[in-house]
C-alpha positions as CSV (number, residue, x, y, z in Angstrom):
1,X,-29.6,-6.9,53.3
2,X,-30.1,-4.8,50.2
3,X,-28.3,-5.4,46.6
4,X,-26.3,-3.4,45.2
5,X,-24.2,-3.1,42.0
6,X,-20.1,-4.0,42.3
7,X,-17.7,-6.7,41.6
8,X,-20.1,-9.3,42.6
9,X,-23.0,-10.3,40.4
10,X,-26.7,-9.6,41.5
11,X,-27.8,-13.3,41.4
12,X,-24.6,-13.8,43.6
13,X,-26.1,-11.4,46.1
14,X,-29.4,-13.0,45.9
15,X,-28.4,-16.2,46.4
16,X,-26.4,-15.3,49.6
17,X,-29.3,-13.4,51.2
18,X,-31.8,-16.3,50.6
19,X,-29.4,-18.8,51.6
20,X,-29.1,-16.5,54.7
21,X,-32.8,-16.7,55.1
22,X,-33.0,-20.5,54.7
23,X,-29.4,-20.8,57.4
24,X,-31.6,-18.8,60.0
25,X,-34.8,-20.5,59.4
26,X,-36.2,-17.5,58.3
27,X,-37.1,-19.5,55.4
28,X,-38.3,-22.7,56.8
29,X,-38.2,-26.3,55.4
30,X,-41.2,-26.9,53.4
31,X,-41.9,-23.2,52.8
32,X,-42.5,-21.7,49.7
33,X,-39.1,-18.9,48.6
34,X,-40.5,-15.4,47.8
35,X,-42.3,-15.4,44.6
36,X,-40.6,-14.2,41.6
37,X,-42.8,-11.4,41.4
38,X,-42.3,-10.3,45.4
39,X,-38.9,-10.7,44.5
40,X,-38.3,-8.5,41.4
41,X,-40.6,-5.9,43.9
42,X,-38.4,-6.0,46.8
43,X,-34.7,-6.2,45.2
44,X,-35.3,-4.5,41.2
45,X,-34.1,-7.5,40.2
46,X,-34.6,-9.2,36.7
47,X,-36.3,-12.2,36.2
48,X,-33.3,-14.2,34.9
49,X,-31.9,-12.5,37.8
50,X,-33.5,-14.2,40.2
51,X,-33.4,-17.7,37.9
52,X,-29.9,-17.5,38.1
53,X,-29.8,-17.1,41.7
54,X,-32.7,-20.0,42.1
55,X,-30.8,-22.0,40.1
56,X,-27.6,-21.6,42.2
57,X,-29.8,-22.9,45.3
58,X,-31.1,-26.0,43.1
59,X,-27.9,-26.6,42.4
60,X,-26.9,-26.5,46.2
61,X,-29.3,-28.9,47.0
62,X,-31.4,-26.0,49.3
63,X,-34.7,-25.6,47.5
64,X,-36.6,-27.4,45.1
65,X,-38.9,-26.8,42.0
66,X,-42.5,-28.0,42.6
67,X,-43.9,-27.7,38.7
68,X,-47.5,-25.4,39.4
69,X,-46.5,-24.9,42.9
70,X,-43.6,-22.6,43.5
71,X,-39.7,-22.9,44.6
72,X,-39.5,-24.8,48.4
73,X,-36.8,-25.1,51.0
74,X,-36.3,-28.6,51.5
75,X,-35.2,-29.6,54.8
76,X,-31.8,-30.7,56.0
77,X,-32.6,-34.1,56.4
78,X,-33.8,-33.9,52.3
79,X,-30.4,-32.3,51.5
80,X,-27.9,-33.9,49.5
């Protein structure tokens, strides 16, 4: 899935594709998301950009910040 630009917001698209990633197990509980660098590579995206979208995830209870450690799925049973 690619971004692109329109009526919905980037951090909107993000979110959907890595939610996506984490519905399919793509992204599997415990696993580290993409870094924020890989990221801004992959999509052009800005970093608060991809905070935004991050933070939409947090905020959804599918990943969680480790501080020194990177952004993780938590698993279903972890979910609120």
């Amino acid at each position: 899935m690619s971004i692109g630009y329109g009526d919905v917001p980037r951090y909107v698209q993000l979110a959907a594709i890595l939610r996506e990633q984490i519905a399919s197990g793509e992204l599997q509980p415990h696993a580290p998301i993409p870094s924020k660098r890989m990221l801004r590579q992959r999509y052009g995206l800005a970093a608060n950009t991809i905070d935004k979208a991050v933070g939409v995830l947090r905020a959804e209870g599918l990943v969680k910040t480790v501080i020194g450690l990177g952004i993780f799925v938590l698993a279903p049973e972890d979910r609120p």
